[in-house]
N, C-alpha and C positions, 0 to 999 in steps of 0.2 A: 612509428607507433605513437599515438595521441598520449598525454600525460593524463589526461581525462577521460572516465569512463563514459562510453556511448548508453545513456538508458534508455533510450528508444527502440522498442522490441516490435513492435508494428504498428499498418493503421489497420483502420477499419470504416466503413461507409454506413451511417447506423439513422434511424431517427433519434432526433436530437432529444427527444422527452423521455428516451429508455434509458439516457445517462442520470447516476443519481448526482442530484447536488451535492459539493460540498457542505456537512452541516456547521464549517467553521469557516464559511466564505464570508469575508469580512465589509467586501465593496457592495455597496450598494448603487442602485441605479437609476437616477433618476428621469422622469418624464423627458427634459430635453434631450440627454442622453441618447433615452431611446430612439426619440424620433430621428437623430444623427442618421445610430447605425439603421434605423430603415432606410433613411433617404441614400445613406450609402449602397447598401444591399439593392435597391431598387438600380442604382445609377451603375456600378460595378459588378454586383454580383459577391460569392462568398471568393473570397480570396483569403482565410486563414482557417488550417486545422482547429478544432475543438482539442485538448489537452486533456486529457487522462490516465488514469491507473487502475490495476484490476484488483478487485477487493481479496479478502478471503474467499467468499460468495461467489468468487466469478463476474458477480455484474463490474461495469466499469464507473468509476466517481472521478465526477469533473473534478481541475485542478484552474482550468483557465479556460472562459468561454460560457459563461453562467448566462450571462445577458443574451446570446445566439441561441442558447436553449430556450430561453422564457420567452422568447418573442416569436418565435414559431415550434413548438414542440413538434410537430408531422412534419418537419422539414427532415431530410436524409441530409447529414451532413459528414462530412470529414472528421476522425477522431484519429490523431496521434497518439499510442499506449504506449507509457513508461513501465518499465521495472523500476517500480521504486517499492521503500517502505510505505504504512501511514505519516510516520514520524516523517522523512525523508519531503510525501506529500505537502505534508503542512509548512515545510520552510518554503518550497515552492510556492505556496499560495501566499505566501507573507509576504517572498521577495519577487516576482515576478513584474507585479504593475509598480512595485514602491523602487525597483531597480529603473527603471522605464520611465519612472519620472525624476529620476537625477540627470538624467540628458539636458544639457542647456540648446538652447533655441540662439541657432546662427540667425537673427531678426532678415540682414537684409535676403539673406537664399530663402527666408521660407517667405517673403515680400514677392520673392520675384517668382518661386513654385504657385504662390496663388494667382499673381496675375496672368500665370502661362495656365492656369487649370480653372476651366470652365464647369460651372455646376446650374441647375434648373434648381436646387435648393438653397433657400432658405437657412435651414438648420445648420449644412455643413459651409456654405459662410461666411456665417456668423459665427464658428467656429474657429475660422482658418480667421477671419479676421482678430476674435479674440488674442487666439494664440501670438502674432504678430503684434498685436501691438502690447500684449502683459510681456513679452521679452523685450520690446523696444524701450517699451516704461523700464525696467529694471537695469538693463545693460550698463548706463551709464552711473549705473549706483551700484552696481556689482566688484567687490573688493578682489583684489588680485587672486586667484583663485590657486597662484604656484605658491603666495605664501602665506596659506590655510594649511594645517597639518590638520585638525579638526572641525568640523562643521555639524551644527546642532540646527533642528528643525523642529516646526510644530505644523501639523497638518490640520487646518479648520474646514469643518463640513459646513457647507453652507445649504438653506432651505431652496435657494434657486439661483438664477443666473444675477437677479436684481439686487440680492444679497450680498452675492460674491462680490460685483461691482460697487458697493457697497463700502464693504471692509476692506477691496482693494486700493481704494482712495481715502478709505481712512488711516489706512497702514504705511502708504506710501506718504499721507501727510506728518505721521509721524515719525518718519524716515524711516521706515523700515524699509529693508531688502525685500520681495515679495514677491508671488506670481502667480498667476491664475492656472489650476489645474482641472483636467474633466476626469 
């Protein structure tokens, strides 16, 4: 038996615009972004649930998946429904994408997943190449990671991609540790 409670109580196949938003979703999404996940969605198709939980009301409020809603509301999509609380909710939403970006980037496997992965877009990459080379830039400046017991962060929003590239070379001339996130 799991030491961890399973909160997943069903799915469900719903239009994506009858889920209500988060009113404390924190990610925003900008223009490049989106174009990604279309050109993804266009090139794959949907390949992840929409994340939810059921209010008091009955209706279901997203948890993970905001951006899959706004970009097609008439789309019938995939919803996994948790039991969870509000409270419960809300740490989900906080740690979800900010757990996902503590992953470090193996530079040369994802060098060699994008030369083996063929795309007709643009967008995603530009993406994949990002990715590859803001972990190649940093790896050799990356301090021994077994003898950190704490590690402190600051997450900068930036207005577009030409900003981010930007403060990432300014960051990095200042030697700082750094990396580019979407």
């Amino acid at each position: 038996m799991s030491r961890y409670r399973n909160r997943i109580v069903g799915h469900c196949r719903m239009r994506a615009g009858d889920l209500i938003p988060h009113e404390w979703n924190w990610r925003r999404h900008p223009r490049r972004q989106r174009q990604v996940l279309r050109d993804l969605l266009r090139e794959v198709g949907l390949a992840r649930s929409l994340l939810a939980y059921r209010r008091p009301d009955g209706k279901l409020q997203l948890i993970d998946g905001h951006l899959r809603r706004d970009l097609d509301p008439d789309l019938v999509v995939d919803v996994e429904i948790l039991d969870v609380t509000e409270e419960e909710a809300n740490k989900l939403l906080l740690s979800l994408d900010s757990l996902a970006a503590l992953a470090e980037t193996d530079s040369a496997a994802a060098e060699q997943l994008r030369q083996l992965t063929a795309t007709q877009s643009q967008a995603l990459d530009n993406l994949w190449r990002t990715l590859a080379q803001a972990s190649a830039s940093t790896a050799d400046t990356r301090p021994n990671s077994s003898a950190l017991h704490d590690q402190f962060f600051i997450l900068v929003e930036c207005r577009d991609e030409q900003h981010q590239a930007a403060l990432l070379e300014k960051f990095h001339s200042d030697g700082l540790v750094c990396r580019a996130l979407l």
